[in-house]
VOMAR-534229 format. One record per residue (C-alpha): residue in one letter; x, y, z. Coordinates in steps of 0.02 Angstrom, whole numbers, plus 32768, in hexadecimal, padded with zeros to 4 digits. Last residue first. Example, Ala and Ser with C-alpha at 12.3 -4.5 7.8 and 13.67 -1.06 7.14 Angstrom:
VOMAR-534229
S82AC7FCB8165/A82677F1F8186/
END
This chain:
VOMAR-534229
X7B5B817786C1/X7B9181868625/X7C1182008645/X7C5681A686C6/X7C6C810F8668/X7CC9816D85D2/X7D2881AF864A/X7D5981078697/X7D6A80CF85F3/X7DF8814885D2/X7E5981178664/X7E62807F862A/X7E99808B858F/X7F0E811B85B2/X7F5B809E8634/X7F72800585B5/X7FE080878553/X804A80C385C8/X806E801F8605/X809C7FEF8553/X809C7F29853A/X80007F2384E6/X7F5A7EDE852E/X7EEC7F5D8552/X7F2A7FC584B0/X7EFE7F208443/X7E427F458422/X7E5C7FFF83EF/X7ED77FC0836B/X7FB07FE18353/X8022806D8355/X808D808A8402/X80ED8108844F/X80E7817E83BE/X8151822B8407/X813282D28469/X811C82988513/X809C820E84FD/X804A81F88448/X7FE7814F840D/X7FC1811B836C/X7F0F80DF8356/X7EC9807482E3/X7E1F802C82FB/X7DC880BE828F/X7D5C814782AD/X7CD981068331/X7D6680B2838E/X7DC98148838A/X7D3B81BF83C1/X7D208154845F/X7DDC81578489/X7DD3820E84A2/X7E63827E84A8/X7E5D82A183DE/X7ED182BA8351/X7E6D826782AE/X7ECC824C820E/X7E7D8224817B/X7EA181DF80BE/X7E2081DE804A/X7DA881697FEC/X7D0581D97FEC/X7C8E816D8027/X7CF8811880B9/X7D1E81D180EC/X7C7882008100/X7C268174813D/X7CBC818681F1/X7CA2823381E9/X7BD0821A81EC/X7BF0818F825B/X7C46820682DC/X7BDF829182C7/X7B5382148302/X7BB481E5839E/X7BF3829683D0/X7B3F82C683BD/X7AF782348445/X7B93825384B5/X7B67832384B2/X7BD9837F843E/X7C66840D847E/X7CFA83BF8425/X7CB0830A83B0/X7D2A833E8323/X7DCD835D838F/X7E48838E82F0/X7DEF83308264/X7E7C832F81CC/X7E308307812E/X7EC382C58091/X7E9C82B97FEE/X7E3383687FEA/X7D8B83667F79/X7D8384367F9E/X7CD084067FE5/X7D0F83908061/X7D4C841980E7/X7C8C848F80C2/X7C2583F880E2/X7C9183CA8166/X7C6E847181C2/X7BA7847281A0/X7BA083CF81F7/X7C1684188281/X7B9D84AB828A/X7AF9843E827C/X7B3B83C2831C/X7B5C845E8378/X7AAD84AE8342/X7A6F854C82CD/X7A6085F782D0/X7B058628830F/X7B4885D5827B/X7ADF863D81FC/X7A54861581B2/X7A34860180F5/X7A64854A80DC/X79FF8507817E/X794385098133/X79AA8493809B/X79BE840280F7/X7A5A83C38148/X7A968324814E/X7B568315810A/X7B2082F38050/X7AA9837A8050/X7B20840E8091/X7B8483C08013/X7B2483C77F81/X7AE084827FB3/X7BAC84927FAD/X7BB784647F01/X7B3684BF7EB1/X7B6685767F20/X7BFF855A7EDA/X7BDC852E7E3B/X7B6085BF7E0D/X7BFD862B7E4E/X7C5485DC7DC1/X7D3085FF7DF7/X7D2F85517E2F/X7DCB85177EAF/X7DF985977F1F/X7D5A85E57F2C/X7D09854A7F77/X7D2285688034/X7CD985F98013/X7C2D859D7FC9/X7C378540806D/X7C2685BD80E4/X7B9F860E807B/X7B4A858E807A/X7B3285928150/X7B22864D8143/X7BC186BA814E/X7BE8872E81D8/X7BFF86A78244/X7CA0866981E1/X7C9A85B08210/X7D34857F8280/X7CE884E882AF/X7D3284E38353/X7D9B84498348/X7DBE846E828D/X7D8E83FB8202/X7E1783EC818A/X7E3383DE80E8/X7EE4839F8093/X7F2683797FE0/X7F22841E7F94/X7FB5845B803D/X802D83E67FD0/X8013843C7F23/X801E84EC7F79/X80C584A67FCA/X812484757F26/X8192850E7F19/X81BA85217FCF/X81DF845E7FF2/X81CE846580BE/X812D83F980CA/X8197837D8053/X8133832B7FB2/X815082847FAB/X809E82517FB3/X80A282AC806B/X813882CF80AD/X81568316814C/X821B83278189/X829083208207/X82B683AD8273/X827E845F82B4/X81D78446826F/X818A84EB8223/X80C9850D826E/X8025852481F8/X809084A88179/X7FEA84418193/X805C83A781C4/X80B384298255/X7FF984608280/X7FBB83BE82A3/X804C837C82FD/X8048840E8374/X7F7B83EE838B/X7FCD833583C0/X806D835C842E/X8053831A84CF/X7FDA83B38517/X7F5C835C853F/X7F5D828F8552/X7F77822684AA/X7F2281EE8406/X7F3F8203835C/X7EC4819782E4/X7EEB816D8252/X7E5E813381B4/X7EB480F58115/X7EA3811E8072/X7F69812B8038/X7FBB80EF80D8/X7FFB814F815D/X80B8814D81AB/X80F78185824F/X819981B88291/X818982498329/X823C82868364/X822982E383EB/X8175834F83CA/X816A83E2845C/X820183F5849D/X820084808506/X82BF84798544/X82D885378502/X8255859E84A7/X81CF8510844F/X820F84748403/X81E6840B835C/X822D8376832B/X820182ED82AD/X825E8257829C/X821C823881E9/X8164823B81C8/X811081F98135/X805382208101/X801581C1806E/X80768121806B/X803E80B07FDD/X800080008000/
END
């Protein structure tokens, strides 16, 4: 299978001694579903941004289909590939709920028609009906905003969709059906994704590989239903700890 998303002893540190990433090496295949998981503050919104190009690594390197995040002359053609749906949403909330979309689309088609064609399509495709198109965020629900966000992340057809934290601020019940809808969404379209997330629950809605940060690197890669019994202490610990949540939260 073709790797996607390559990562080469990547560092990336903050003033003196605040190292944030310390040599992360991981590798994605073309199509597949990743999920990053780890505690706060161990490195994964930091990962984000350095594959984004949003931050510049201090070592190593990102490639994705060859293509360096560093490569000056090439990096328009590698930023094409990705989407991503923002924790918060990020929706503009001057705009209206199409409108949001049909920005998004500017990049790519030039036919205002188009636009506003395409991105009724996927307001449709991702659940919403067409009372919610001409309100703006404010206006509408958590579960409609994030709906309204994808919409607007797979409209540009991207190769790659980051979800940085998709379930953020949702209810259990909402969390669960965004969830499927990211999890349908991705099998439909073919792509690659990355997920960074805290939550176990989202990872085993998502996908049933998970790699595993702890202080800035990959401690372990491997499937939801082997983390209880790997030979990582660290590891086995998240597990737990994160069904206790989970258990308190349903109760």
């Amino acid at each position: 299978m073709k790797k996607k998303i390559i990562l080469k002893d990547v560092y990336k540190s903050f003033g003196e001694g605040l190292r944030v990433l310390n040599g992360i090496s991981l590798e994605i295949e073309d199509g597949e579903s990743r999920i990053i998981v780890g505690r706060s503050g161990c490195g994964k919104s930091v990962l984000l941004k350095c594959l984004l190009g949003i931050m510049k690594i201090d070592g190593g390197d990102i490639l994705v289909d060859g293509i360096g995040v560093g490569d000056k002359k090439r990096f328009p053609e590698y930023m094409r590939k990705f989407s991503i749906l923002f924790q918060g949403n990020a929706l503009f909330d001057s705009m209206t709920v199409l409108e949001n979309v049909t920005f998004a689309l500017g990049r790519t088609e030039r036919d205002k028609s188009l636009r506003k064609l395409k991105a009724e399509e996927k307001l449709a495709a991702v659940g919403l009906e067409k009372r919610v198109f001409d309100l703006y965020p404010a206006e509408i629900s958590g579960g409609m905003q994030k709906r309204a966000a994808l919409a607007r992340a797979i409209a540009v057809e991207p190769e790659i969709l980051l979800f940085d934290e998709p379930t953020s601020g949702l209810d259990p019940v909402t969390g669960g059906v965004i969830c499927n809808l990211l999890r349908d969404t991705v099998e439909l379209l073919g792509v690659t994704s990355v997920t960074i997330t805290h939550d176990l629950r989202v990872a085993e809605f998502l996908s049933d590989k998970v790699s595993v940060l702890n202080e800035g690197n990959v401690v372990w890669t491997g499937h939801t239903r082997e983390m209880e019994t790997c030979g990582n202490e660290f590891v086995k610990n998240f597990h737990r700890a994160s069904n206790v949540i989970s258990k308190v939260r349903r109760n």
